[in-house]
C-alpha positions in Angstrom: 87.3 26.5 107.7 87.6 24.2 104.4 86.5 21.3 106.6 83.3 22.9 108.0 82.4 24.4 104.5 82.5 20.5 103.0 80.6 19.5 105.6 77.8 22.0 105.2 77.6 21.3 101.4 77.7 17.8 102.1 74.7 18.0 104.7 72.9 20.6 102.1 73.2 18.2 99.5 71.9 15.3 101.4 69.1 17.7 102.4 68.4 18.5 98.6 68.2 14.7 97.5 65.6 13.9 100.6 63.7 17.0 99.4 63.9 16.7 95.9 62.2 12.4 96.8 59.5 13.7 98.8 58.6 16.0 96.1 58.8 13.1 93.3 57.0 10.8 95.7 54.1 13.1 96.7 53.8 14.0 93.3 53.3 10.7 91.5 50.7 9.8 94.4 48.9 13.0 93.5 48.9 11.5 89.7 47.9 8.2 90.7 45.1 9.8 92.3 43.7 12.0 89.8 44.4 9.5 87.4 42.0 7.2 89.0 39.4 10.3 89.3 39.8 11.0 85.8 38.6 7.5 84.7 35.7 7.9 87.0 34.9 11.5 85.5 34.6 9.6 81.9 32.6 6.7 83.4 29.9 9.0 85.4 29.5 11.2 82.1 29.3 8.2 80.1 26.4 7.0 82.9 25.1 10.3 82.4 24.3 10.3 78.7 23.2 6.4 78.3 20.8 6.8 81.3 19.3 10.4 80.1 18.7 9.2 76.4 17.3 5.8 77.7 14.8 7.6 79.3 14.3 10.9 77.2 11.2 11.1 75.1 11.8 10.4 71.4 9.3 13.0 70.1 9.7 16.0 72.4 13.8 15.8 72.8 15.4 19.0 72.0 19.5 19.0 72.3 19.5 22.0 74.2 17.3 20.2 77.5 19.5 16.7 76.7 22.8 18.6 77.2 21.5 20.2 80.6 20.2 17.4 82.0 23.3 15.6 80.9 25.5 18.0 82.6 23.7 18.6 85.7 23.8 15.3 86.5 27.3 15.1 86.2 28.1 17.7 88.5 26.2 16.3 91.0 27.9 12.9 90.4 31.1 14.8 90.1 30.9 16.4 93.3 30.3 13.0 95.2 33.2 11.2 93.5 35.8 14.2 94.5 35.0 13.1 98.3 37.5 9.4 98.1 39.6 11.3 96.2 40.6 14.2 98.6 41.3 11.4 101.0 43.4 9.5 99.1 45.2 12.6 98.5 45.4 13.8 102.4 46.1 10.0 103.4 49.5 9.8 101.3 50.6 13.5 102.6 50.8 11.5 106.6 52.8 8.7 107.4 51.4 6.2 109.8 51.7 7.9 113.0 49.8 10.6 112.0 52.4 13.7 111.3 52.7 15.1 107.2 55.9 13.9 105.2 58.2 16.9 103.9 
C-alpha cells in the first residue's frame, strides 16, 4: 500500500510540474502578444492625433470635435489591429498538428 501511495504522489507531482509549465508558457505567450498590441495601441493613437491636427482647421477647431474625431478613429484602427493579435494568440494555444496544448 506504501508503494502504490509513492507512486501516485510521484505521478501527481510530475503531473503538477507539466501543468504548472504549460500554464507559465501559455502565459508569457499571451504577454508577448499583448505586449506587441499595446505598442501598436500607442502608435495608431499617436497616428490618430498628428493626422487629425494636420488636417484640422486652425480657426474653427474646438477640443470637444478634436477629441472625437481623435477617438473614433482610433477605435476603428483599434478594432482592425485586434484581428493578428487573436491569431497569434489561438496559434500558440495548438501545436503543429493541429490539437490545443494543456
Amino acid at each position: 500500500l506504501e508503494d502504490v501511495r509513492s507512486r501516485v504522489q510521484e505521478h501527481v507531482g510530475l503531473l503538477l510540474q507539466e501543468v504548472k509549465m504549460a500554464v507559465q508558457s501559455l502565459l508569457s505567450e499571451s504577454v508577448i502578444g499583448w505586449s506587441i498590441f499595446t505598442v501598436i495601441l500607442l502608435v495608431i493613437l499617436a497616428f490618430c492625433w498628428i493626422y487629425i491636427r494636420k488636417f484640422q482647421s486652425r480657426q474653427d477647431s474646438e477640443v470637444v470635435s478634436t477629441i472625437t474625431a481623435i477617438c473614433a478613429l482610433a477605435i476603428a484602427l483599434i478594432t482592425s489591429a485586434l484581428l493578428p493579435v487573436d491569431i497569434f494568440l489561438v496559434s500558440y494555444m495548438k501545436y503543429p498538428n493541429g490539437t490545443y496544448k494543456v
